[in-house]
Structures are given as C-alpha cells and as structure tokens.
C-alpha positions as CSV (number, residue, x, y, z in Angstrom):
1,X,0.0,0.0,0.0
2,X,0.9,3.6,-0.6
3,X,2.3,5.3,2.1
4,X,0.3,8.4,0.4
5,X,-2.9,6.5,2.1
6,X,-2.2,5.9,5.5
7,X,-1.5,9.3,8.3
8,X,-2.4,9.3,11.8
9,X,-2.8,12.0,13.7
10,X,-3.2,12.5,17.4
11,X,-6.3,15.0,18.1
12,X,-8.2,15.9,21.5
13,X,-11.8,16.2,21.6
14,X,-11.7,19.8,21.0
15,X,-10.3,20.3,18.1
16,X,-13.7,19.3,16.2
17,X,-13.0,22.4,13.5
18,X,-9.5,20.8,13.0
19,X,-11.0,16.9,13.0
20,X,-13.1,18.2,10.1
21,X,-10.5,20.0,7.9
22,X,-8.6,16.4,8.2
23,X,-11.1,14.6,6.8
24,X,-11.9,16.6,3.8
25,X,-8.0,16.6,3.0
26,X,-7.7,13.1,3.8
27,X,-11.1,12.3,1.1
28,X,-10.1,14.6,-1.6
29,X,-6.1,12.9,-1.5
30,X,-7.5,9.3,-1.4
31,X,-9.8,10.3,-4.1
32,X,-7.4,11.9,-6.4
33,X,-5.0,8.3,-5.4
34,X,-8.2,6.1,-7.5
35,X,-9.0,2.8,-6.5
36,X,-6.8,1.2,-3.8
37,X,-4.5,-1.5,-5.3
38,X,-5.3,-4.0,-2.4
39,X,-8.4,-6.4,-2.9
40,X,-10.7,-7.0,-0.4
C-alpha cells in the first residue's frame, strides 16, 4: 500500500474544526489516489 494513504494524527476532543478540515483533506487525496490497489 501507498504510504500516500495511510496518516495518523493525534487529536483531542476539542479540536472538532481541526477533525473536520482532516477529513476533507484526507477524502479529496484518497480520491485523487483512485482505486486502492489492495483487494478486499
């Protein structure tokens, strides 16, 4: 696997804004990646 697909972060509960701003970068990456080259 990529290492372009896998990031960890370390967040506390109130950094919500911050939470959400991380997922939307972390969707629009994995969906400019495609398909991931691991089957299911």
């Amino acid at each position: 696997m990529e290492p372009e697909r896998v990031q960890m972060y370390n967040l506390s509960s109130a950094q919500g804004a911050r939470f959400a701003e991380i997922a939307t970068e972390m969707t629009d990456n994995i969906k400019a990646l495609g398909p991931s080259p691991v089957n299911s």
